[in-house]
mmCIF entry with sequence, helices, sheets and N, C-alpha, C, O atoms, coordinates in Angstrom:
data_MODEL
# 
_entry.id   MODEL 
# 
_entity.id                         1 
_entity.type                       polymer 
_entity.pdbx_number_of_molecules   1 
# 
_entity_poly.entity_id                      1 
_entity_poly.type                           'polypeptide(L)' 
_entity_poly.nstd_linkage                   no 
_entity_poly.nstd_monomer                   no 
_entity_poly.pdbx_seq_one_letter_code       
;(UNK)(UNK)(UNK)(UNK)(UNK)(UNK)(UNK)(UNK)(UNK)(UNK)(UNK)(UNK)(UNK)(UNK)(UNK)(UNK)
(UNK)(UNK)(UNK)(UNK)(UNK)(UNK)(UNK)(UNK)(UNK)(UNK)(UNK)(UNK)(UNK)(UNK)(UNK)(UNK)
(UNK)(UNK)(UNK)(UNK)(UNK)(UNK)(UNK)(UNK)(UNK)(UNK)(UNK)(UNK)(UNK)(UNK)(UNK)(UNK)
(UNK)
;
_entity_poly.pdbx_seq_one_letter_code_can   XXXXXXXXXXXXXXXXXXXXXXXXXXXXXXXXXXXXXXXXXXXXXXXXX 
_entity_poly.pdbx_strand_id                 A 
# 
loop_
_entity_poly_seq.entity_id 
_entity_poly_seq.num 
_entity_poly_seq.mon_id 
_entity_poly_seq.hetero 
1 1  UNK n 
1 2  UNK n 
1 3  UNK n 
1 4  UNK n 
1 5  UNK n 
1 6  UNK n 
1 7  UNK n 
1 8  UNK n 
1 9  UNK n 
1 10 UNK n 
1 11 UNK n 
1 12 UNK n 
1 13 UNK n 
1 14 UNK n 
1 15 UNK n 
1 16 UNK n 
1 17 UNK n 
1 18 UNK n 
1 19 UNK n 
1 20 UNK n 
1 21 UNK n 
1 22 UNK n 
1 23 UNK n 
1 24 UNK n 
1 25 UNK n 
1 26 UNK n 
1 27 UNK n 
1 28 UNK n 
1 29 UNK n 
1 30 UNK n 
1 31 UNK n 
1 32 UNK n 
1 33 UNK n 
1 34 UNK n 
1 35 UNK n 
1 36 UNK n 
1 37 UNK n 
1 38 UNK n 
1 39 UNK n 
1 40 UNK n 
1 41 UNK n 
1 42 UNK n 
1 43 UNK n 
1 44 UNK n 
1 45 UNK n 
1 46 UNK n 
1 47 UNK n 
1 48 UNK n 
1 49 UNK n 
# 
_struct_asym.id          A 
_struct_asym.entity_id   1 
# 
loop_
_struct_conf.conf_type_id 
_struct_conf.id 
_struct_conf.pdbx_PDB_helix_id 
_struct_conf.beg_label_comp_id 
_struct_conf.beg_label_asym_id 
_struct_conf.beg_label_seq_id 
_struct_conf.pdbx_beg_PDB_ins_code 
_struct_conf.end_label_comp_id 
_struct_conf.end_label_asym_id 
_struct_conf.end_label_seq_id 
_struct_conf.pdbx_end_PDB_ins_code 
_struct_conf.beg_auth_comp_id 
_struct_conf.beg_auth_asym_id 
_struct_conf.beg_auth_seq_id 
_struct_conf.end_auth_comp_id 
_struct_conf.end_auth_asym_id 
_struct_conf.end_auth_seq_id 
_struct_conf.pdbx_PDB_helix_class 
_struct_conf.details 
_struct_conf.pdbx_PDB_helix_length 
HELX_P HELX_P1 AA1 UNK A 3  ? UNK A 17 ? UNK A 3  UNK A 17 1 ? 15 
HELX_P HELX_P2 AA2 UNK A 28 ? UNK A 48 ? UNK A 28 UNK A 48 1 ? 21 
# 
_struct_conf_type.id          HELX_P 
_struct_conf_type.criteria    ? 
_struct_conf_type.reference   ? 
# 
loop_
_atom_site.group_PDB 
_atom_site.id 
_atom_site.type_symbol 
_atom_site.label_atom_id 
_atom_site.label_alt_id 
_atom_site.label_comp_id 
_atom_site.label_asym_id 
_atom_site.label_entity_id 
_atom_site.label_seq_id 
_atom_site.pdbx_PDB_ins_code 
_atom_site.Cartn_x 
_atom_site.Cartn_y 
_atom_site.Cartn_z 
_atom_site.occupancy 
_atom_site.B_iso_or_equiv 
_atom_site.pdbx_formal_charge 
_atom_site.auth_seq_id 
_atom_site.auth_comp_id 
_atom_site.auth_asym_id 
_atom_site.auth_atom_id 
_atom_site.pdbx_PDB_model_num 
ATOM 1   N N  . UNK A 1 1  ? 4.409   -13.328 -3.675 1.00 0.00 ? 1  UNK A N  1 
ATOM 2   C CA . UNK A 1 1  ? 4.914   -12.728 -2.457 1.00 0.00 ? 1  UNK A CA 1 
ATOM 3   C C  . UNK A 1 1  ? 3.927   -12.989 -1.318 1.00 0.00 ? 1  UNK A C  1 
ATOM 4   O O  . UNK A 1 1  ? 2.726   -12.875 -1.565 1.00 0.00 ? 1  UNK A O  1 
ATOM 5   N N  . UNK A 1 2  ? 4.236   -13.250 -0.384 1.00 0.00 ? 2  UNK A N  1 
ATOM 6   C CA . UNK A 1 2  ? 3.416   -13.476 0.846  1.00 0.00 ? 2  UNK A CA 1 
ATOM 7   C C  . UNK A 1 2  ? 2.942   -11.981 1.382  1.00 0.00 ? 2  UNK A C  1 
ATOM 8   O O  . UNK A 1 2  ? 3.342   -10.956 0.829  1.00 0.00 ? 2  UNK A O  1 
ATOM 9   N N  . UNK A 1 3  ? 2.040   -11.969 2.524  1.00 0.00 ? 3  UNK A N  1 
ATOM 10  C CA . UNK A 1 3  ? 1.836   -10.723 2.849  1.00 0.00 ? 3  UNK A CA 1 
ATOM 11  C C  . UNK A 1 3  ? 2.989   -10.161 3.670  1.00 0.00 ? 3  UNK A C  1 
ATOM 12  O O  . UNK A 1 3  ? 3.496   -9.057  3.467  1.00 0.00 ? 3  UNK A O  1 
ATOM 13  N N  . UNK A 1 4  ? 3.342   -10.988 4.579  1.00 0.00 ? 4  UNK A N  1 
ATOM 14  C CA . UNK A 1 4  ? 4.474   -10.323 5.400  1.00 0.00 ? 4  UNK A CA 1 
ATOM 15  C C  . UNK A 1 4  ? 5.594   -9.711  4.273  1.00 0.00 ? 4  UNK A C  1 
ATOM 16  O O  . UNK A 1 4  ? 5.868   -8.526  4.458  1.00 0.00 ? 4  UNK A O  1 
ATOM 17  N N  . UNK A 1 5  ? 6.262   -10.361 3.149  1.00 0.00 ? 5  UNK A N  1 
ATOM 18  C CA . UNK A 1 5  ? 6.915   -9.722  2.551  1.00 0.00 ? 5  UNK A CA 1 
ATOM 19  C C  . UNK A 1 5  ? 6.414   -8.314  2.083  1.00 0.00 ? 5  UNK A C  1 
ATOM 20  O O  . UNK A 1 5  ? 7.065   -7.333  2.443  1.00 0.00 ? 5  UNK A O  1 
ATOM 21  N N  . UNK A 1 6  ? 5.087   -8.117  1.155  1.00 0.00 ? 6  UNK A N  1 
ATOM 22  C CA . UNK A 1 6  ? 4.542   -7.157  1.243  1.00 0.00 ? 6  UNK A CA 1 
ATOM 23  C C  . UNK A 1 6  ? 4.355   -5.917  2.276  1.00 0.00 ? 6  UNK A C  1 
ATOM 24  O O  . UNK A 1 6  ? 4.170   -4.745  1.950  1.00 0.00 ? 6  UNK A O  1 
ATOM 25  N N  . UNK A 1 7  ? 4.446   -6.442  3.608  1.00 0.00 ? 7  UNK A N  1 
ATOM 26  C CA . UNK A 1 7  ? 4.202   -5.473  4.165  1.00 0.00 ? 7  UNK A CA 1 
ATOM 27  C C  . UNK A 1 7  ? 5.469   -4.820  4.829  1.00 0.00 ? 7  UNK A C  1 
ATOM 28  O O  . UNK A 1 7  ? 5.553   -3.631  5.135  1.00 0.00 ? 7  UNK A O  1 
ATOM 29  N N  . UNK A 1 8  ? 6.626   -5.954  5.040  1.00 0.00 ? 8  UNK A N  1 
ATOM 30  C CA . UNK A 1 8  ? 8.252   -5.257  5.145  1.00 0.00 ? 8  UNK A CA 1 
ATOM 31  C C  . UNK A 1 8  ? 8.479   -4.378  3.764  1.00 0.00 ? 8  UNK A C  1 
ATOM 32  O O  . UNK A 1 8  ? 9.253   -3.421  3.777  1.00 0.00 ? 8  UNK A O  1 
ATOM 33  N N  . UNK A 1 9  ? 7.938   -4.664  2.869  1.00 0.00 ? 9  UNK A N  1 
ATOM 34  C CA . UNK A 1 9  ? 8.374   -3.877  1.479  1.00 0.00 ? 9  UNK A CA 1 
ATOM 35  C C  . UNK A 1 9  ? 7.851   -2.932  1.647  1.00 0.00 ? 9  UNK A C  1 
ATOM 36  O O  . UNK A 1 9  ? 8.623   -1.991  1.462  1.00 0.00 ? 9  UNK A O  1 
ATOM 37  N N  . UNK A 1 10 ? 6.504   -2.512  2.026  1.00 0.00 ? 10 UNK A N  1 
ATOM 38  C CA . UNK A 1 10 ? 6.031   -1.373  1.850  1.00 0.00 ? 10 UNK A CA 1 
ATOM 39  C C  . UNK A 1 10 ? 6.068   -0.199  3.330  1.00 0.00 ? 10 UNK A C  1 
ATOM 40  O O  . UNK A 1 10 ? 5.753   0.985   3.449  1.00 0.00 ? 10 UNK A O  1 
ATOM 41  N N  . UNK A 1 11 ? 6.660   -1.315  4.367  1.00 0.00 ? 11 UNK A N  1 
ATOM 42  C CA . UNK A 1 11 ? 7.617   -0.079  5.573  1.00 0.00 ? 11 UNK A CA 1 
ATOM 43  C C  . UNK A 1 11 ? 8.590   0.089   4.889  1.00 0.00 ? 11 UNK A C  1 
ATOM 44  O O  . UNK A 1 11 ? 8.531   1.310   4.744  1.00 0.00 ? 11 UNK A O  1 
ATOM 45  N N  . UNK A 1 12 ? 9.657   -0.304  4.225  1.00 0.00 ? 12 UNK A N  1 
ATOM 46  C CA . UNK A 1 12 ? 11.003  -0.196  3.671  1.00 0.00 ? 12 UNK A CA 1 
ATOM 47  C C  . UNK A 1 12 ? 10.654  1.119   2.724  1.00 0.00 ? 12 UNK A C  1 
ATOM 48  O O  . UNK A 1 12 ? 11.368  2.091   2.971  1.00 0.00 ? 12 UNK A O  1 
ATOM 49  N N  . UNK A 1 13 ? 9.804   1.277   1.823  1.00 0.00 ? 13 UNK A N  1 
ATOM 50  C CA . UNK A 1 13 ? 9.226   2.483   0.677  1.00 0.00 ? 13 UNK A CA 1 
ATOM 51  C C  . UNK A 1 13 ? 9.176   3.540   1.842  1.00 0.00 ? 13 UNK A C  1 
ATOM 52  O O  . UNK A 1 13 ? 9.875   4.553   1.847  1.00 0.00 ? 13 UNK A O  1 
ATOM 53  N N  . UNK A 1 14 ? 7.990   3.092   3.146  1.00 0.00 ? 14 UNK A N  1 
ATOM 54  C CA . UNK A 1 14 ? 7.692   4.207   3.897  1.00 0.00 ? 14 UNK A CA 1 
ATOM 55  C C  . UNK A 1 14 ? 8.733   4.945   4.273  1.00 0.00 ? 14 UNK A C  1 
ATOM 56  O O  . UNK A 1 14 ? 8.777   6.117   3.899  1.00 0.00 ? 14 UNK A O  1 
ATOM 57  N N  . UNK A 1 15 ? 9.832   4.372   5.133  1.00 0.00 ? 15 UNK A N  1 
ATOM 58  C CA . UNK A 1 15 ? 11.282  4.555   5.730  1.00 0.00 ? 15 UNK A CA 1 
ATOM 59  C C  . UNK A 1 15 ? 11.369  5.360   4.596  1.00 0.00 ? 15 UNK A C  1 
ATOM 60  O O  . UNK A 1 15 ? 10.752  6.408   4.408  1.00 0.00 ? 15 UNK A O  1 
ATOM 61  N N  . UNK A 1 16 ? 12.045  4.900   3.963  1.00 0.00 ? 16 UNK A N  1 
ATOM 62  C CA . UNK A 1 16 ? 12.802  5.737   2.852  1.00 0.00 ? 16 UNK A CA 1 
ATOM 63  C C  . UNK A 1 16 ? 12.203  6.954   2.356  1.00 0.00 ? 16 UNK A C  1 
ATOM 64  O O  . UNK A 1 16 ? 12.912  7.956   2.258  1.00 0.00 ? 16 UNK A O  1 
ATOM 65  N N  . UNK A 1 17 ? 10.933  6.989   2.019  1.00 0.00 ? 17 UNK A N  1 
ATOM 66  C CA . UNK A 1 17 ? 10.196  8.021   1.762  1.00 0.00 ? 17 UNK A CA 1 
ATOM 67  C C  . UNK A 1 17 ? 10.087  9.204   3.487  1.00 0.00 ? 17 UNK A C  1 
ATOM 68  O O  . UNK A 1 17 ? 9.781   10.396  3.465  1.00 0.00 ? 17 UNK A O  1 
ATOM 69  N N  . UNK A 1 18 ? 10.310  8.683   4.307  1.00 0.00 ? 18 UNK A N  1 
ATOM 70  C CA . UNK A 1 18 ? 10.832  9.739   5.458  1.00 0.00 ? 18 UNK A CA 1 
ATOM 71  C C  . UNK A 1 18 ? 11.855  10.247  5.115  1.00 0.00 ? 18 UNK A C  1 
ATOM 72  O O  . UNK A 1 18 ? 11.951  11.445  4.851  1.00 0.00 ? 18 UNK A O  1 
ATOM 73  N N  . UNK A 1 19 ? 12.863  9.361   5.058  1.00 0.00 ? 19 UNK A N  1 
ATOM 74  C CA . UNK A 1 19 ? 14.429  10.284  4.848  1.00 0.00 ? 19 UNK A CA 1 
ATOM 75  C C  . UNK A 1 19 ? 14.848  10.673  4.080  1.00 0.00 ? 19 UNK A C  1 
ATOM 76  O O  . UNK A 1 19 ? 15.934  11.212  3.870  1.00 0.00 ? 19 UNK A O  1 
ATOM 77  N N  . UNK A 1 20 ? 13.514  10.312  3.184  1.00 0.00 ? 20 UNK A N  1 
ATOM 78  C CA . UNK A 1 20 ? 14.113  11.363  1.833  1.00 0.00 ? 20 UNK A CA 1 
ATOM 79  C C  . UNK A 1 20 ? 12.979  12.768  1.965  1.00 0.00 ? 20 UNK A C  1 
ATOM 80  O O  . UNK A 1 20 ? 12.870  13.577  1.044  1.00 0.00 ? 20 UNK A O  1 
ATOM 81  N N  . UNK A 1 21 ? 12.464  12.839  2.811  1.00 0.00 ? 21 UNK A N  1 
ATOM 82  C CA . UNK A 1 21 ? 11.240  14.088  2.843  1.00 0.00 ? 21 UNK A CA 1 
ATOM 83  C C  . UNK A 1 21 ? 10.502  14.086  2.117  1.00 0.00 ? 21 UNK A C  1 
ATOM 84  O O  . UNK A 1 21 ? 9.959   15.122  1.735  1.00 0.00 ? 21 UNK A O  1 
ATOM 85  N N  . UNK A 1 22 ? 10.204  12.852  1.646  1.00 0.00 ? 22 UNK A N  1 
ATOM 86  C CA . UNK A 1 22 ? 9.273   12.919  -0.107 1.00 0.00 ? 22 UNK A CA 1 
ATOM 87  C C  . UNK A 1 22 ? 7.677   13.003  0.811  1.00 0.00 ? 22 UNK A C  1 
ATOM 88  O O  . UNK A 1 22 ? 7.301   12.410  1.823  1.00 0.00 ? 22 UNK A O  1 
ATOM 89  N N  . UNK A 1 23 ? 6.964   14.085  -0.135 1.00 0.00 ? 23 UNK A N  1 
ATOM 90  C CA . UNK A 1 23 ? 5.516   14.716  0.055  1.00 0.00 ? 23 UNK A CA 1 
ATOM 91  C C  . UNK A 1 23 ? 4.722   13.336  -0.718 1.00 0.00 ? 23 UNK A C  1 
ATOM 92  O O  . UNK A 1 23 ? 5.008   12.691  -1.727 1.00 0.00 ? 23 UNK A O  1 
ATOM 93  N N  . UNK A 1 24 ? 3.734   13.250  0.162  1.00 0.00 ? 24 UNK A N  1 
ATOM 94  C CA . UNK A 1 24 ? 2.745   12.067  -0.771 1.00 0.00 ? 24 UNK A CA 1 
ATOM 95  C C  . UNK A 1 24 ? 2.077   13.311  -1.022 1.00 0.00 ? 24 UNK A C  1 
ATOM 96  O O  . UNK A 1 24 ? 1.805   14.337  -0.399 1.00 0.00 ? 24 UNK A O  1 
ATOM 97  N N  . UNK A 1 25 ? 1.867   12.691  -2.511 1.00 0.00 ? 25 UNK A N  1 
ATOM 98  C CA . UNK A 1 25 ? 1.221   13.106  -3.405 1.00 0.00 ? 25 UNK A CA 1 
ATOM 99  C C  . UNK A 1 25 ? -0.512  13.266  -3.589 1.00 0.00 ? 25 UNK A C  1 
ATOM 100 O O  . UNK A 1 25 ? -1.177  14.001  -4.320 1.00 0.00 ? 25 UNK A O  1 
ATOM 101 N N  . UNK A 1 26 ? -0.877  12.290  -2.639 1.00 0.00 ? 26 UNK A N  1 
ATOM 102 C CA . UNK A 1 26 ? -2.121  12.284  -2.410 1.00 0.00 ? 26 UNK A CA 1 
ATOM 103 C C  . UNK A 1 26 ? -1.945  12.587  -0.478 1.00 0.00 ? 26 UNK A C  1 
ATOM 104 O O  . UNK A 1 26 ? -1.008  12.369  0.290  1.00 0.00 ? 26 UNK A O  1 
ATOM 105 N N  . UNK A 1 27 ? -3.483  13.233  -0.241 1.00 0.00 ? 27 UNK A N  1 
ATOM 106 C CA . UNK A 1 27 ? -3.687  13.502  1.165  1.00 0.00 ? 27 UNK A CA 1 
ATOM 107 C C  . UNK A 1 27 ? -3.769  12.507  1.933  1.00 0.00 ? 27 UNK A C  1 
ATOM 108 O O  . UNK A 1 27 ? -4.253  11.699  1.140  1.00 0.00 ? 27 UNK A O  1 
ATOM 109 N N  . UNK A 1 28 ? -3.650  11.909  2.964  1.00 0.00 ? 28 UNK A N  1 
ATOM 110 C CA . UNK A 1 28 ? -3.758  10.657  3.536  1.00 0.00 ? 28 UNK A CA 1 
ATOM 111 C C  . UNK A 1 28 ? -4.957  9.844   3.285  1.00 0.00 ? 28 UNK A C  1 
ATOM 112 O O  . UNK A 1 28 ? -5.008  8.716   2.796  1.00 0.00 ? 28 UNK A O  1 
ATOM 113 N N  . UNK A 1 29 ? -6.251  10.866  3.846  1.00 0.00 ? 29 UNK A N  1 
ATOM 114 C CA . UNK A 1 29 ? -7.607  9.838   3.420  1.00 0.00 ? 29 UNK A CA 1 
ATOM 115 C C  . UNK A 1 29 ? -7.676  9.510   1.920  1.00 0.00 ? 29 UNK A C  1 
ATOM 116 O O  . UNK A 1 29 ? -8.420  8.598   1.562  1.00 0.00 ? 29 UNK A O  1 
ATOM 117 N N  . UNK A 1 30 ? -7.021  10.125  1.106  1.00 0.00 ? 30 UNK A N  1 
ATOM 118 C CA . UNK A 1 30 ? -7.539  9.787   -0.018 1.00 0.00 ? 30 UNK A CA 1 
ATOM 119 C C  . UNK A 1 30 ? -6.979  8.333   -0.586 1.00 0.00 ? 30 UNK A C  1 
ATOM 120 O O  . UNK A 1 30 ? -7.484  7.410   -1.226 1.00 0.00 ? 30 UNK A O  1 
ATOM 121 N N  . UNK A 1 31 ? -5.148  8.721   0.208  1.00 0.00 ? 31 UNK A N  1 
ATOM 122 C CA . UNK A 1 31 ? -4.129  7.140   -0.218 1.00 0.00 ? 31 UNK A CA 1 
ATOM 123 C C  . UNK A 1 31 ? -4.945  6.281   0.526  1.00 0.00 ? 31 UNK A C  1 
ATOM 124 O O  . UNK A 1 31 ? -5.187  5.214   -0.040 1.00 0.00 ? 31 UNK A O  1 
ATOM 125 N N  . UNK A 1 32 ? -5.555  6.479   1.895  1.00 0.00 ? 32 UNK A N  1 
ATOM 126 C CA . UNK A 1 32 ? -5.970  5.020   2.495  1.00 0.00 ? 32 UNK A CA 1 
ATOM 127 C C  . UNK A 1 32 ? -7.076  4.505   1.387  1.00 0.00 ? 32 UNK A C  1 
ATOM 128 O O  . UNK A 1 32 ? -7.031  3.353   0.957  1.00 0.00 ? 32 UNK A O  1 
ATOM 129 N N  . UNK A 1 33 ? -8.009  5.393   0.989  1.00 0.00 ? 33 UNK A N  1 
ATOM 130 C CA . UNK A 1 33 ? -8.944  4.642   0.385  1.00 0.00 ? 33 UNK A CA 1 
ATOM 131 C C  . UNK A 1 33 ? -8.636  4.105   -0.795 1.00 0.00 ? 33 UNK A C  1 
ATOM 132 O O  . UNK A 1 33 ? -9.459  3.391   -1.369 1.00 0.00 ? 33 UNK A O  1 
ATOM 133 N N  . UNK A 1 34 ? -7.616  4.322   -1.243 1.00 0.00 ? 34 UNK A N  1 
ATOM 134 C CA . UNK A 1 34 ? -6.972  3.795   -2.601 1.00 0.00 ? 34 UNK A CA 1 
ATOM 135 C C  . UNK A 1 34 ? -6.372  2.457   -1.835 1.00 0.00 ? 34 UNK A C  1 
ATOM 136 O O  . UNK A 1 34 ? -6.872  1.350   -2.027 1.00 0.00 ? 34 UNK A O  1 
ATOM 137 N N  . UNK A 1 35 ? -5.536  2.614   -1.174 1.00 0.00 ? 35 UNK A N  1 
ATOM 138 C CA . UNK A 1 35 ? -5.235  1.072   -0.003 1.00 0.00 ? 35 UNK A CA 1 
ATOM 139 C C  . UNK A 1 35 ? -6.021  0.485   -0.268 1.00 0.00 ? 35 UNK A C  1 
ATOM 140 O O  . UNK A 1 35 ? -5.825  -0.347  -1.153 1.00 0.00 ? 35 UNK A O  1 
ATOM 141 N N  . UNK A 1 36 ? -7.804  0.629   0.565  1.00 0.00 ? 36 UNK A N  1 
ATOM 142 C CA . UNK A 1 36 ? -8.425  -0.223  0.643  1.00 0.00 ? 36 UNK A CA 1 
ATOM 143 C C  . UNK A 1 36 ? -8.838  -0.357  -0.475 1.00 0.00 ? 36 UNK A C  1 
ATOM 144 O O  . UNK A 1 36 ? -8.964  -1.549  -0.759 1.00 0.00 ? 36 UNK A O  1 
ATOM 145 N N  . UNK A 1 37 ? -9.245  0.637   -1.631 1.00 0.00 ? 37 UNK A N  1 
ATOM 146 C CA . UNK A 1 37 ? -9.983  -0.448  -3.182 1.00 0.00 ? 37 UNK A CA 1 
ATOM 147 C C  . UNK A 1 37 ? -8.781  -1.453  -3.674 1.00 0.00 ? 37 UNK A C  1 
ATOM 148 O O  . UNK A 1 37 ? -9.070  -2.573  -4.096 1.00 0.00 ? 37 UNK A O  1 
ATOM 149 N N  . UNK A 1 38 ? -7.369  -0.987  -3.598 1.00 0.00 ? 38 UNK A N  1 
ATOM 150 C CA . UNK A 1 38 ? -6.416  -2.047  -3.787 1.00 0.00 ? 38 UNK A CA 1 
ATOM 151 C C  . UNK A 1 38 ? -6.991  -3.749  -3.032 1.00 0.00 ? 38 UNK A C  1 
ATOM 152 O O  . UNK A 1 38 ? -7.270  -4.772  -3.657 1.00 0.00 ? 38 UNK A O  1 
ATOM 153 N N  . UNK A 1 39 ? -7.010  -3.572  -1.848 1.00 0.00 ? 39 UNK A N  1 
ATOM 154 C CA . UNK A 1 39 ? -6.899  -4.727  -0.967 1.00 0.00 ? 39 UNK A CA 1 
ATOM 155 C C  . UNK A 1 39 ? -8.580  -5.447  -1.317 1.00 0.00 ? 39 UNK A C  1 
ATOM 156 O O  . UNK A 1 39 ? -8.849  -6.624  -1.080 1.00 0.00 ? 39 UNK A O  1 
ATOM 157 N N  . UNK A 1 40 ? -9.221  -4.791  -1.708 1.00 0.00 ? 40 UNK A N  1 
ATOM 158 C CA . UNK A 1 40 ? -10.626 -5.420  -1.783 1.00 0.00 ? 40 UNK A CA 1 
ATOM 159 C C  . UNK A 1 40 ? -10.784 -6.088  -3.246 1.00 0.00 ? 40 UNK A C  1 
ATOM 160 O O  . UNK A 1 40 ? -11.327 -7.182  -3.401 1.00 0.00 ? 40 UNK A O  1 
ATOM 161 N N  . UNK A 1 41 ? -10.324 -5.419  -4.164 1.00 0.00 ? 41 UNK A N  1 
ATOM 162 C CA . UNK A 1 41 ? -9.648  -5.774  -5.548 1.00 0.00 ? 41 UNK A CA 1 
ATOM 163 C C  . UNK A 1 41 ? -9.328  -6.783  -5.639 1.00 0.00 ? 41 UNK A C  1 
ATOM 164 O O  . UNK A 1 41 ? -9.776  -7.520  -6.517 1.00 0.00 ? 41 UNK A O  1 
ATOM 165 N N  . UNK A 1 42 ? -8.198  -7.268  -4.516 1.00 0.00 ? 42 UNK A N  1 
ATOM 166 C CA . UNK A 1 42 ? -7.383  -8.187  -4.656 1.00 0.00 ? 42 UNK A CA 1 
ATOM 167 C C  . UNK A 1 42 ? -8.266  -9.772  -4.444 1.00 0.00 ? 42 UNK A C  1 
ATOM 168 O O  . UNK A 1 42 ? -8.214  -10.942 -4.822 1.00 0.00 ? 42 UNK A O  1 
ATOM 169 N N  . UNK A 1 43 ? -9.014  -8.924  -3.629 1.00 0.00 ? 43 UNK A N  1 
ATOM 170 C CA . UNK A 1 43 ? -9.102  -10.556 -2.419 1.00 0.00 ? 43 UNK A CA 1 
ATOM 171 C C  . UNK A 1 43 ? -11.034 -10.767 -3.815 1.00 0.00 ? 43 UNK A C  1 
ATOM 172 O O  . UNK A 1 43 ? -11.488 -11.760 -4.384 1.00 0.00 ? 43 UNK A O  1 
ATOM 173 N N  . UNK A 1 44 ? -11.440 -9.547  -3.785 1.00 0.00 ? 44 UNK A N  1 
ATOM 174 C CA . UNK A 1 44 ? -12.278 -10.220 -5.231 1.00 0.00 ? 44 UNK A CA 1 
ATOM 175 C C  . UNK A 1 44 ? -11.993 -10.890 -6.123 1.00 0.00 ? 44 UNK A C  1 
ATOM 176 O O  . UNK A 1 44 ? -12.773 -11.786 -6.445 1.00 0.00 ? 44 UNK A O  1 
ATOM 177 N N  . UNK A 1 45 ? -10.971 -10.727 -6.724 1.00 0.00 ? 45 UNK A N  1 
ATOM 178 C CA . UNK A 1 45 ? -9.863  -11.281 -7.935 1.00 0.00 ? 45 UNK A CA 1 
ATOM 179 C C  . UNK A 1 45 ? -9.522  -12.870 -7.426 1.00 0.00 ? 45 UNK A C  1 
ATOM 180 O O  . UNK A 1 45 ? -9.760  -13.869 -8.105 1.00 0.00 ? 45 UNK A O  1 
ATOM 181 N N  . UNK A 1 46 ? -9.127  -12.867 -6.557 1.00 0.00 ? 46 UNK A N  1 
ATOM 182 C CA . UNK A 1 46 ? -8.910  -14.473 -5.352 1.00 0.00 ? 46 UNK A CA 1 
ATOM 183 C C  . UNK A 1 46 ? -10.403 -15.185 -5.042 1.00 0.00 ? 46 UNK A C  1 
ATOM 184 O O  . UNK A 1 46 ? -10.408 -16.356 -4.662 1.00 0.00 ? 46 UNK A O  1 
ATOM 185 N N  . UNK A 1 47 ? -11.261 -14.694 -5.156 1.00 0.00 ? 47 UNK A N  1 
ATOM 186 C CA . UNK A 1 47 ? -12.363 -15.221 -4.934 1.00 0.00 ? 47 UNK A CA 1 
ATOM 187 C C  . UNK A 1 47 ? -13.012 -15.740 -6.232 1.00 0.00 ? 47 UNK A C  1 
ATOM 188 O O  . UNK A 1 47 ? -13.551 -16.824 -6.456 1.00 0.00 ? 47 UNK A O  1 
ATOM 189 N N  . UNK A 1 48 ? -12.801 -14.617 -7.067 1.00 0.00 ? 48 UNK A N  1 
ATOM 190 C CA . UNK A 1 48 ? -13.661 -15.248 -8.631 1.00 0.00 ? 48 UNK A CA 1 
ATOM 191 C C  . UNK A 1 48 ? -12.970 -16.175 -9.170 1.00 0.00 ? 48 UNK A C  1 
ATOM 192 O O  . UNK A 1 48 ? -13.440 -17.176 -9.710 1.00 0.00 ? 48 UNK A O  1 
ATOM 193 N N  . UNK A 1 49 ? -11.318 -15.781 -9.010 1.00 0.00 ? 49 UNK A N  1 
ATOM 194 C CA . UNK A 1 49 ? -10.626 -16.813 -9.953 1.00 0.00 ? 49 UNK A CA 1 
ATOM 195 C C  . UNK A 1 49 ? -10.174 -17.907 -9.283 1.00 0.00 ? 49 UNK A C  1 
ATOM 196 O O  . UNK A 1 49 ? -9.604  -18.813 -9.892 1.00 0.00 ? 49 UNK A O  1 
# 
């Protein structure tokens, strides 16, 4: 998947998760920093391999 797809996919979750009133489960700072160990993860993983 490219990033742009990734990132229409994951407004499309957001959207939906508005109109459905769904509570994140985690507090915001805590999801961003999970974001970022995701995204740093990634691009390590791309670098070693």
């Amino acid at each position: 998947m490219t990033y742009l797809q990734v990132l229409l996919a994951g407004g499309l979750v957001g959207v939906l998760y508005g109109a459905l009133r769904v509570t994140s489960p985690a507090p915001p700072p805590v999801a961003l920093f999970g974001l970022l160990g995701m995204l740093l993860g990634q691009s390590l993983m791309g670098a070693v391999l």
